[in-house]
Each structure stands twice: as C-alpha cells, then as structure tokens.
N, C-alpha and C positions, 0 to 999 in steps of 0.2 A: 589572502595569499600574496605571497611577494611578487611573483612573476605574475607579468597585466596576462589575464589569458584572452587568447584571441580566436578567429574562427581565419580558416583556410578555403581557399575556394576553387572550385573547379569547374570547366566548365559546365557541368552536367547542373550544377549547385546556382549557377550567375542570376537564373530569372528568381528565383527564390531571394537567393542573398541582397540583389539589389532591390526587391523588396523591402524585405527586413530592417537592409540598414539606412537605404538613401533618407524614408522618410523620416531619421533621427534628424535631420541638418536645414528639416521644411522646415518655415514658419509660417501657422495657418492663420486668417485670419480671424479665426476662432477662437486666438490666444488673446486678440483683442476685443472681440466681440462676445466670448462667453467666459466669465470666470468659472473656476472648477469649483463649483458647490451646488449646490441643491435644487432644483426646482420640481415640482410638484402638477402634472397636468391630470385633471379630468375629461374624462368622455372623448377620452382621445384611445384607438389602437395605434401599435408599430408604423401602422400603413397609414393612417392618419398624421402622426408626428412627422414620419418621412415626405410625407407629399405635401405637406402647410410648409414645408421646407424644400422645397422642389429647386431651389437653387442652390443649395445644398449637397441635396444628397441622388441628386438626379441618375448619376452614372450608378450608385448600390442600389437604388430604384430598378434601374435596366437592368442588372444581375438578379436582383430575386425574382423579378418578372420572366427572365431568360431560364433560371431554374426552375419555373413550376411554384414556389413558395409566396407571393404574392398576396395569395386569398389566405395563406395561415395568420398571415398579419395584421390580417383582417376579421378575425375569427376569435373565438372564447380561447385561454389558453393563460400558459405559464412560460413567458419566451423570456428571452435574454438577447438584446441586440446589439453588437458592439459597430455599433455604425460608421464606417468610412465615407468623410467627407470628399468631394469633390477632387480635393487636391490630393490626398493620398494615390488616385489613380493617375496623376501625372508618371510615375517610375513605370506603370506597367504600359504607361502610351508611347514612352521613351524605348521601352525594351524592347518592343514591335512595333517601331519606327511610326505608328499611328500619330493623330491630333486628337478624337476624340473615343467615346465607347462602342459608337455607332461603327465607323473604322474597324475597333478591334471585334467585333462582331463577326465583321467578314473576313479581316484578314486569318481569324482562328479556322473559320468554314472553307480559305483555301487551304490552309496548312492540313487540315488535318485529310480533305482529298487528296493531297502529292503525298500524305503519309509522314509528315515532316513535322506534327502534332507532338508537343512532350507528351511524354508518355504518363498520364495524371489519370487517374482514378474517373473523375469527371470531367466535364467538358470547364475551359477557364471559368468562364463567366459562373456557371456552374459551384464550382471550387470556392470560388469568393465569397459569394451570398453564403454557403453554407460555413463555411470557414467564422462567419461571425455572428451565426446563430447557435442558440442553446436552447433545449427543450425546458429549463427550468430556469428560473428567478434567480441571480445573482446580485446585489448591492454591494458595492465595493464598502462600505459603512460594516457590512459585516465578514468581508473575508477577509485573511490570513497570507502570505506569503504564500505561493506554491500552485499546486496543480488546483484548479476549481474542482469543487465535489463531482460534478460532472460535464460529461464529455460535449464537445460540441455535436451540429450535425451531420459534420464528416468524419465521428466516432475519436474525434481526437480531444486530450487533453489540455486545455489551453492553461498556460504560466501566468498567473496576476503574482507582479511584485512591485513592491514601492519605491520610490527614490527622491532626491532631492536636484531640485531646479536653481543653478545657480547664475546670478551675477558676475562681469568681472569688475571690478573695482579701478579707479584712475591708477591707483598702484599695483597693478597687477594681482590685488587677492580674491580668493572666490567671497562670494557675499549671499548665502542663503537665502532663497527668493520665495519657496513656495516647493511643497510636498507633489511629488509627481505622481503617476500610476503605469502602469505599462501592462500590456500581454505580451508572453514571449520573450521580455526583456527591451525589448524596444521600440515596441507600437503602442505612441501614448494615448491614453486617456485625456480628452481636455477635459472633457463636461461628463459628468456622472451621475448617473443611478435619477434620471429622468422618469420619472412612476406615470407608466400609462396602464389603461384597463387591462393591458393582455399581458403586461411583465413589465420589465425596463429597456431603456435606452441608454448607451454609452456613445458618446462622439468619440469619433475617432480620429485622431491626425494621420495615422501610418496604415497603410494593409499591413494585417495578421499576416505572414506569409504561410503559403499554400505548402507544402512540400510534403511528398511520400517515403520522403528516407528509410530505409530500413534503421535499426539502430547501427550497426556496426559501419554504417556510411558514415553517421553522424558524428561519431567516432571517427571517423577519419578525417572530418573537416574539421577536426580540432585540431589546430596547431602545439596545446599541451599534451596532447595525447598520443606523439610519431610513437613509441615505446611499446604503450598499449595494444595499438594498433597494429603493429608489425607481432606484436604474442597470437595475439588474436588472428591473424593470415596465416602462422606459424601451426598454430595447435588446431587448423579447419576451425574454432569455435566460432571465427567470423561466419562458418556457414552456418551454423543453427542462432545466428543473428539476425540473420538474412534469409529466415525462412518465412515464409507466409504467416501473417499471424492470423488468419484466421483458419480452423480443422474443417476443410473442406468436404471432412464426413458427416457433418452434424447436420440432422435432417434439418428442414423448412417447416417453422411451425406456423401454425394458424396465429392472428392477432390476438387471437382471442386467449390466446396462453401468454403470447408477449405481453402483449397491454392489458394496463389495469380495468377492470371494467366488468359491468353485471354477468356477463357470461363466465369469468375467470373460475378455474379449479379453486372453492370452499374443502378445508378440512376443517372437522369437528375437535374442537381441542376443549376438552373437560363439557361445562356448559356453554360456551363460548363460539365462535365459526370466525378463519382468518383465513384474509384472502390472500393468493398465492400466483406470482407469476414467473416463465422460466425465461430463461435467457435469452435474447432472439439469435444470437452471436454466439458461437466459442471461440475465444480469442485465447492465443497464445501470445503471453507479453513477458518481458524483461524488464529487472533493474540490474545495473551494470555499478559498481564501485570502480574508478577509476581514479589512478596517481600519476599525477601530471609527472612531465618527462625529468625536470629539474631536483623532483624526489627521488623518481628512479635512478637517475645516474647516481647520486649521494649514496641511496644505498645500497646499491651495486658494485659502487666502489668501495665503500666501509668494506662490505664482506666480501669482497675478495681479495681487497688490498690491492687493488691497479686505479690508473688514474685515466679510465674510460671516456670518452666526451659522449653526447648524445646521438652523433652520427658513429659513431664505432660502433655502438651497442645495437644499433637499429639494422646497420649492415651484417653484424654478424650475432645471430640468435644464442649463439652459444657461450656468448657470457652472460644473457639472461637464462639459460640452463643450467648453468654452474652457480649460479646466483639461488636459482632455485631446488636444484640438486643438495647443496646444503639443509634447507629447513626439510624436506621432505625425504631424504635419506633416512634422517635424525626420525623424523614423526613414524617411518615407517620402516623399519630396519627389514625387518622379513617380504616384505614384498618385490617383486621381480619386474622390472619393464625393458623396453626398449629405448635404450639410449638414442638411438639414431630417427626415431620415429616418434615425433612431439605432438601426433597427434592418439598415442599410444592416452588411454586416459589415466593409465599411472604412470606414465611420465611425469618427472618433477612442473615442469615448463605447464606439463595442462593440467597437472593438478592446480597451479599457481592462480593460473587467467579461472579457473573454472568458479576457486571458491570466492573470485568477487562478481560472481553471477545470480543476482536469484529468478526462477523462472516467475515471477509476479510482477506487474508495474504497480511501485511502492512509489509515489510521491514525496517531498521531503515532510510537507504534513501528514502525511497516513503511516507510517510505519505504524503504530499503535492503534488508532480509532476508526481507520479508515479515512478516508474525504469527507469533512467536515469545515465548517466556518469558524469563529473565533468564538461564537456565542456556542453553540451546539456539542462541538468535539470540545471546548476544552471545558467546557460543564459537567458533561459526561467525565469525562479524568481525572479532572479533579474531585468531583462527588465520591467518584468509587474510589482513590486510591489515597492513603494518607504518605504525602511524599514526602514528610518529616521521617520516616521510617526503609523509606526504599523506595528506588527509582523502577520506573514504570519501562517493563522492558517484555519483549516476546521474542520467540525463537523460529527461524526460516531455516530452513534443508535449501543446500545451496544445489548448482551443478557438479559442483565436485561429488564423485559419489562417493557416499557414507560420510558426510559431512554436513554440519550444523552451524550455526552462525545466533550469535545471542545480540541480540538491537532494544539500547535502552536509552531513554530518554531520562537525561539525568535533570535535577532539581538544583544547580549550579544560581551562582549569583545573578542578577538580570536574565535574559532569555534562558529558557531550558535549551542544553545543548542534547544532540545525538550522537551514540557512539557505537563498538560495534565490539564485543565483545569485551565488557565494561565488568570489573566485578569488583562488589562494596560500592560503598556511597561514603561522600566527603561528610555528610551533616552528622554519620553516624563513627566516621573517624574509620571505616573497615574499608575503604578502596586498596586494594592488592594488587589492582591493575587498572589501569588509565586506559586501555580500550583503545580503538582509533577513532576520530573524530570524522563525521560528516559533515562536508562545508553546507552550507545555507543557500538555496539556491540565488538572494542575492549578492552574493561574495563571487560571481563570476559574472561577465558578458557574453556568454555563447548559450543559444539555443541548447537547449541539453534531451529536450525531450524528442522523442523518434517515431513515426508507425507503430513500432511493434513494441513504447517503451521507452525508458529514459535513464541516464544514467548520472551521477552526484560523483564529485569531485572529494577525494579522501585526502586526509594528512599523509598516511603512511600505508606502505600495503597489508592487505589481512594474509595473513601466513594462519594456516591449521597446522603449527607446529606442537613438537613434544607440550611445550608447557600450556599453551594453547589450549590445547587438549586437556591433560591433566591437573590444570592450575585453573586457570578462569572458566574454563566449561566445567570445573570440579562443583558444581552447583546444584540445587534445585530447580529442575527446568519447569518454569510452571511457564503452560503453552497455552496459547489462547486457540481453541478450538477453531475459529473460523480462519486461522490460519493454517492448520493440518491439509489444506487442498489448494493450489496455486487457482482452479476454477472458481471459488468464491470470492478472491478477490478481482480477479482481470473479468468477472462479471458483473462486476461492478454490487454484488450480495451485499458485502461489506462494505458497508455503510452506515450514517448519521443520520438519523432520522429528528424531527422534532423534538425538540426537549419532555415538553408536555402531552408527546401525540400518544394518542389511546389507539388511534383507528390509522395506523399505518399499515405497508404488505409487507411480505416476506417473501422472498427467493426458494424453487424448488428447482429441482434439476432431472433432466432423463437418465436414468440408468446407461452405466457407460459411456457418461460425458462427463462427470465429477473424480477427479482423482482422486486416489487414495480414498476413496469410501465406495462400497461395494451393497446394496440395499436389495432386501428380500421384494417381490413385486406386491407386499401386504405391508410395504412400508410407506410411508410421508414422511417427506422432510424439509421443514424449515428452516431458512436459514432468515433470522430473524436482523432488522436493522439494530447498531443500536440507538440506546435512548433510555432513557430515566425513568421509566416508568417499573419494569419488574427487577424484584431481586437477583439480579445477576451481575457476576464480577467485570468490571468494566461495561457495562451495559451491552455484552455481547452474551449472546446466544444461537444455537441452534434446535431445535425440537426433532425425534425422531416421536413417530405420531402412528395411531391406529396399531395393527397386530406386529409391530416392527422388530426389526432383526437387521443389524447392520454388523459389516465386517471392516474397520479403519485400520489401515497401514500407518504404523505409526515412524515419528521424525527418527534419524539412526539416534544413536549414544556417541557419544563422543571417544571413549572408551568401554573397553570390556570392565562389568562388576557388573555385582547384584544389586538389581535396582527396585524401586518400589513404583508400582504404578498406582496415583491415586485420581476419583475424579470428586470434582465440587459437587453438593448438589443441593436443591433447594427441593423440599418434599411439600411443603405449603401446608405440613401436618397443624400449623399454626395459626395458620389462618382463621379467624371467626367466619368468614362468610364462606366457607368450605366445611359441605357438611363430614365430606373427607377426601383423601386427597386421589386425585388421578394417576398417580406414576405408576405404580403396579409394581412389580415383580421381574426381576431381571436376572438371567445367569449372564455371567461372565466368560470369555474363551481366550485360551493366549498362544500364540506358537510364532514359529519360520514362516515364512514365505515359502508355499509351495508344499511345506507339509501339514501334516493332521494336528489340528487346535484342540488342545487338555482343558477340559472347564476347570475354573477356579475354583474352589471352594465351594459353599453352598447359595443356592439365588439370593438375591439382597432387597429386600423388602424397602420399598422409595417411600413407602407411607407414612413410614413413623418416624416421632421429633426426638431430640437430642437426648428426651430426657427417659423416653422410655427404657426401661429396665435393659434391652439385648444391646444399649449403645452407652446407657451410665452415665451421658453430662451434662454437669451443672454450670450454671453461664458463675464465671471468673468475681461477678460482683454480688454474688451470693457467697461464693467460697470465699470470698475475703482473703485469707489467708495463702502467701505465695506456696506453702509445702504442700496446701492441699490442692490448690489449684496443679501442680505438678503431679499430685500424686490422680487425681480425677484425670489427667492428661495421659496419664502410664495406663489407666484403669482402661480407659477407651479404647486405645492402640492395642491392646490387648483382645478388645471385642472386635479391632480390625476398622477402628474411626479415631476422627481427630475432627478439632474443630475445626471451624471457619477459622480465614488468616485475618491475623491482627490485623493487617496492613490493609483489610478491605473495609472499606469506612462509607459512610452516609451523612451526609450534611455537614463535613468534618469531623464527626466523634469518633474517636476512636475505639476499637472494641467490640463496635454498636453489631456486626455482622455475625464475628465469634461470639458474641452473647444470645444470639436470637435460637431458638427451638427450633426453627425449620432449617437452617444453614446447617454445612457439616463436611468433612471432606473423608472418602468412604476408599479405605484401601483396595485396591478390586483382587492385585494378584502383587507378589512377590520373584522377581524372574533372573536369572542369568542371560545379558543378551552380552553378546558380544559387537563391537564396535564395525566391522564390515559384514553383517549380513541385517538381513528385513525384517521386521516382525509386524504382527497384525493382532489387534484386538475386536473381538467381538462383543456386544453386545444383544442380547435376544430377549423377547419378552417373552415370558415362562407365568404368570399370573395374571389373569386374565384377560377379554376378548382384544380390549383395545385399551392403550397406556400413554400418556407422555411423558418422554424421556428428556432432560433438561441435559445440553450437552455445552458447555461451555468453556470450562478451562479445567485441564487436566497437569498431574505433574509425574514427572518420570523422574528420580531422587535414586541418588548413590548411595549402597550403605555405605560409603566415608563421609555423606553426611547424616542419614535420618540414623546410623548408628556406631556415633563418633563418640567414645569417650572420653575425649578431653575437652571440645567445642561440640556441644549440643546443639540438635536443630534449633533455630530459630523459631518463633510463633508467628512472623510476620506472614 
C-alpha cells in the first residue's frame, strides 16, 4: 500500500501502545547471546527452562507465579510459551514509574484500592503471563502468516508474521541481515521453537501487549481509518462493535462437556463412537473489511466529481451518503428509507459500512480452512480442490441484511491472493470481474486484531450494487456448510485437525446457541474438524446423527429467480468394509421464514450408489465418449442427480471424486426465492430408528445458470 499506515494514540491506548512499540528500538542481549535457530532440550518442563534461566526470565517467572499458572508448567501438557525476557519489562517499569516487578506488584495493589486500576479483564501481572500462553503446541517451522490456529489463554488471537532484519550499509543502503518473526507485528521472536516435555518455548524480546479493545476502538486508532471510523459513529454500527462479545445467556457448562476427556458426550455413528465436546464460550466476533482513508477520498471524489480532502468528508457525513446514495439507489430502486437518519438500515450510508461486516472472526489464513498451519490447511486444499480449474472460494451473509459476499482464494502467480467477490479465474481465461483484493496481514504495521475480532485492510470498497448482484453473484454458490452459522466458526468447530488423525473430536452445540440451525431434541450434531481422512469436500464436514430432524436458515440470494438447491453426499454405498450403509432415509422441507414448510418431492434414499438403477450414473471413464457422457448427465438430472464436481479431486487427479459410486450431488428442491426475504430448509429422518446425515457443502444455483442455453453449467 502506498500510504505507510500508522496507529494513532490516545490516552486511554498509551500503556498498551508503549508496550507494543517501545520494545521495537530494544536491543537484547539475546541478539548476541542466542541465534534464532534450533535447539532441542530433554527432561526439561516450561518451569524448568524458565528457572535454569532465572536471570532471564525472572520477572515472567513472578507473573505466572502471580497468576496461579506456575504448577501448569510444571505439569503433563501441550503449552506454547512465548516467553518475555527480562528486558522486555523495562517499558512496563517505565510506565508505572517502578525499577523493578516486585515495585509494580504493589504499586498495581495501590492503584487498584484508590480505584485508579485500568480497567483490564485481569489483574496486570495476571494479563501477561496469560497473554503468552497457549494451550496448544505451536513451532514457528510450521506456521503461516496470520492469526495462530488457536487462541491464547486470555481467549485472544495472537498475529505470527515474518519479516526481514536489516543492515545499514557505509552508503546508506539496507543490507539483508537475517529473517525475523514477530506476534502482533512487533514483539519479536529471538529464539524459537525450543522443544520441551510439555510444548515449546519462544524468547521473547518485546511484551505481547495486553489490550481489551473492542474492535471498533481499534479502528479508531488507525490513523488510515478517520473515514471509516466517522461511517461507523454515523450509522450506530460502531455500537454493535462495541458490544460484549461474549452472549451472556449461555449457561455454565460442566468440564466435562468443555474438555475432552473419558466422561465427554459419546455418539454412536454407524459401527463407530466419536467423541464430542461443546463450547465453554459463546462468543460474538467480527471481521471488518476496511479502505483506508486515501482510497476513500479517490473515490468519493471520482463519483461525485468534487475535489473533497480527507478532513471535509470526515466533518460532514454527507458526502459519504451521496457517495453512497449512488450504488444503493441503483441496486435498490423500490425500496424506501430515511434520508436524514443513517442509522435507518436501508439507508445508503448503513447499508455501505454494513456490507464490509461479517459477524465471524475470519483471520487472513481461515477464510477457507479455518485456522490451520502451512503443513495441515494447505494439504487439506490442496488434496481436495484441483486449482487448475477453479479457485477455492466460500460465501458469508454479511450485516447488511439480505446480502451475501463471495471470498475466494485465487491460484494467481506466486502467493495465492484473496479477494471478494471474484468471479472466473485467470488460468481458465473466464475472470469477468477482478473482485476486491484483501491486503496480507504483512503489508501493514498496525495491530488489526480486536476482543471481539479483527479487521483486514481492502484495495477498494465492496459496493452490493446492481452488477454486483446480478453479474458476479450471477453464480453457482456452492457454500461450505460449516459456514451457514457464524457459531461454528467464533467457536472455534472450524478447524484443522491432523492430516493423518483418525481419533480426533468434533464440536456439538445446545439448542438455541447455534445460529441458523434449529435441531429436534432426538437429534446430534457434529461438527466435525477438518482433515484427510473421509470423503468429503474440502475436508469439512458436519453429521446430523441418531433419529435427526434439523431445520437450517439458509444464506439470502442475491437476487430474485428460480434457484436449485442441491446438497453433496457421500452414501459410502461403496465401500467394501460396509456391510451397508448408514444414512437412511430423508424428506426434505422448503418455505419463508415464519411460515408452513411444503415437503419436496419424495424422501431420498442416502443408501444407494451412483450406479443403481433410480439415479442411472456411469463414472465418465467408462462412458468414454463425450455425447454419452452428456447425455448420462441429462439422464441423471432428470432422476433429480448429478455427479460429484469435477473440480473435487484427491491426490491431484482429477475426476477421481465424480467417478466414484458413493459421491453424487442430490437435487433436494427447485424454489422461487426472492432476494429480501428468509428461507429455511429442513431436513428429517423418515427411514429408520437412527441415520447419519453427511452435511457439508450445498449449492443454491440460478436457472441463468443450471439452465442457460447458450453457456452450460459447468462440471467443475
């Protein structure tokens, strides 16, 4: 990005901020003392490394001792310690006028009797220690740019990004020194991925800093962001920024549902038993798309033809409303609002701020896989999708209501980029629209992630205008199932599990804390990690399990037509070591929101393979020929099936999925929805006691495309 983007500071931000940045400008002596590579200790814990190093690490010593965490470190376990050295806590001895930890010990125990305590989650000392712990195993050897798979143990996301350590030169040039590491952007890594008995250890030159920002604070300490920021105070959406992320109705569950372990809720799946645990947390999280202020004015003033500065537009909202009054008049002729009242939600102005909202925290690695490593997520991606044919994309229902948002990860020269509402691909020569691009979380220097969430810096803004709608959302939306509920992701369900793991959990949820899915009390439901192990598209799945009956809200349409609902499924009718298959017997329901659901057609039998007689198809390398192949394609659609998609592949072949007997993709219903109202599909078991229902990626299809006579669907 051209313009350096910088962070703003306030006082409320100061003990934080000068965290973050001072320790950029330390020099430890750790830079001389430990090179940044490898070493290997046996028969050593956390608590052991830390204290054979007691001059060291003495003061993060006294924090996790001050939290209570002390004996974990000491204990069996899968930790992650990003350990702050000595010197790192000079800034915070500085900020509370101390010398050493023992000082800020007491001087926190007076503050917080006169009541003069930041107002922080935990107590300082507290904040720290847990601020650099993680319940799971991290080696920088195998992660990725971006948010870590998972969270720390002050439920927060931490940033690993790389960078480069320079030289200056007797001539003033920079001279490449040595591959750096940071969390957060500017808490480096000296020394890494230290293997003890209970996880690893990372040295750390900088404190993590501690902060409970909401996100739409966070947002306001961006100095590219005054624009954004003043939309967002304009349309109240700063207040549901700034709401609590955690649903304060969500009962207290026992351990023994949180954590994994011998007592955990067993469901019976076929011959089989997986174990299953629920959320301990309902969190409410955001990702935010946001265009720095030097875009906005550019194109604020393209369309209106005035030569606005950045303080004009920020002082007077309403040539960001005529800015947006344009694309949204257009996309919505018929509709009525309140001009004078921006927080009106069809107002142009909130419809604007709304659709760069999604209610999930989507990291810059997860839009697709979820949080995963470089070995695990991009294994899974790659195995499942052949990207020679079509870029790897899923679709999110934004804030804006009745609106959709298409996120794909294109197969571009060097790194895959992301973009947002992309449609066609270069390699196959059909790109018809370039999408907006997602910068890289390392292409800026500001903290971007929040409490309740994090927000990624756009080229351009996303407009839900006329073409929008009609041109690039004019597609087959094939939706990956574990995204139809913002809870499966900000619970962290969605996720990468082992490549090779057989004996991983799966994720269940209580009735009435899972959006958009509504579950009879004879039902189970899994929301499985993914991983490589079963036939399934993108290695994601969910199971509905035992006498089930589920009723799923599904994503809006982008426009009004007749659309085709189809889902994937695997019957395992194929299998040799199946003496036959589990899935049973299913009717299907479709209606409105609010009113009576018409069953589809007649129940659809999940048992049988591609080739029995009620479905007619032949794998493509038998039929040989392309007339036949097309004309077996017409035969099947006809019986209310199509195969598996080309583009779902296995060890790189292509084909390999549409050719298999158990694969298949099963028309459910045929529907007129219209583009501003709800609609809800059910599912119910109708053959016998108990069934497993393979629930993974469904597609909601135009007929201008599955029945266009000039460009035929595609097979991918």
């Amino acid at each position: 990005m051209k313009k350096k983007l910088r962070t703003k500071l306030s006082k409320g931000a100061l003990y934080a901020s000068l965290i973050l940045f001072a320790g950029m400008f330390q020099t430890s002596c750790l830079d001389e003392i430990v090179p940044g590579n490898y070493y290997t200790f046996t028969g050593e814990t956390i608590a052991d490394y830390l204290e054979s190093r007691d001059s060291i690490f003495s003061d993060y010593i006294f924090c996790l001792k001050e939290a209570g965490r002390w004996g974990e470190m000491s204990s069996y376990g899968d930790y992650t310690c990003f350990a702050p050295t000595n010197s790192a806590f000079q800034t915070v001895f500085e900020q509370y006028g101390v010398s050493n930890i023992q000082e800020l010990a007491a001087k926190i125990d007076d503050l917080r009797a006169a009541g003069l305590y930041p107002d922080l989650q935990n107590d300082l000392l507290d904040t720290i220690a847990l601020t650099h712990l993680c319940s799971h195993t991290f080696y920088c050897s195998d992660l990725i740019d971006g948010a870590l798979p998972y969270p720390n143990m002050l439920d927060r996301y931490l940033i690993y990004t790389t960078g480069e350590l320079y030289d200056i030169s007797e001539a003033g040039d920079t001279v490449g020194r040595d591959v750096a590491y940071f969390i957060n952007k500017s808490s480096r890594i000296v020394q890494r991925d230290d293997t003890v008995q209970n996880g690893v250890v990372h040295i750390m030159t900088d404190i993590v800093a501690p902060s409970n920002n909401n996100l739409s604070d966070q947002i306001a300490l961006d100095e590219n962001l005054n624009i954004f920021s003043m939309i967002l105070k304009e349309t109240a959406m700063e207040v549901v920024l700034s709401d609590a992320y955690l649903d304060p109705t969500y009962p207290i569950l026992s351990t023994d549902s949180t954590v994994l372990g011998d007592r955990n809720p067993i469901y019976a799946i076929g011959s089989e038993e997986e174990k299953v645990i629920f959320p301990e947390k309902r969190k409410i999280l955001y990702t935010m798309f946001a265009v720095p202020d030097s875009i906005m004015v550019e194109e604020i003033n393209a369309a209106l033809g005035g030569q606005y500065t950045e303080e004009d537009i920020i002082s007077n909202p309403q040539y960001a409303f005529n800015y947006a009054k344009l694309i949204y008049d257009e996309s919505y002729p018929d509709d009525t609002y309140n001009a004078n009242d921006f927080t009106d939600r069809k107002n142009p102005l909130n419809r604007f701020i709304s659709y760069h909202i999604l209610p999930v925290q989507l990291s810059y690695n997860s839009f697709h896989n979820g949080k995963g490593d470089n070995t695990e997520a991009e294994t899974i991606r790659d195995y499942y999708t052949s990207w020679d044919s079509i870029d790897i994309e899923d679709f999110y229902e934004t804030l804006m209501p009745h609106s959709i948002m298409r996120i794909s990860t294109a197969k571009t020269t060097g790194e895959p980029d992301v973009y947002v509402n992309r449609k066609g691909t270069q390699k196959a020569g059909t790109l018809t629209h370039e999408g907006v691009k997602i910068f890289k979380p390392t292409e800026s220097e500001v903290q971007q992630d929040a409490l309740n969430g994090e927000y990624h810096y756009i080229e351009k803004p996303l407009l839900y205008s006329k073409d929008v709608r009609n041109n690039a959302l004019n597609t087959r939306m094939r939706i990956m199932c574990q995204s139809l509920s913002p809870d499966f992701i900000n619970s962290g369900a969605r996720r990468v599990a082992p490549y090779s793991s057989t004996d991983g959990y799966s994720y269940s949820f209580l009735e009435g804390y899972c959006k958009n899915f509504e579950l009879s009390q004879s039902t189970g439901m899994l929301v499985r990690s993914s991983n490589g192990v079963f036939t399934i598209f993108r290695g994601e799945e969910i199971n509905f399990v035992d006498e089930y009956d589920v009723t799923v809200t599904l994503p809006p349409v982008p426009f009004t037509s007749t659309y085709e609902i189809r889902l994937f499924m695997n019957t395992l009718a194929a299998e040799d070591n199946m003496e036959e298959s589990d899935r049973g017997v299913i009717q299907i329901y479709f209606g409105e929101v609010n009113s009576e659901m018409h069953p589809c057609g007649i129940p659809i039998d999940m048992t049988i393979s591609v080739q029995d007689p009620r479905i007619g198809g032949f794998p493509d390398n038998e039929l040989g020929d392309e007339d036949k192949i097309i004309a077996n394609d017409k035969a099947m659609r006809n019986r209310g099936y199509m195969k598996a998609m080309a583009s779902y592949s296995a060890q790189g072949s292509i084909n390999l999925r549409r050719d298999r007997e158990d694969c298949m993709r099963k028309i459910l219903t045929t529907e007129y929805m219209e583009h501003d109202k709800t609609y809800k599909l059910r599912i119910r078991l109708v053959g016998g006691e108990k069934g497993v229902c393979p629930f993974g990626v469904m597609e909601i299809v135009p007929k201008s495309v599955y029945a266009n006579p000039m460009i035929p669907e595609d097979r991918l």
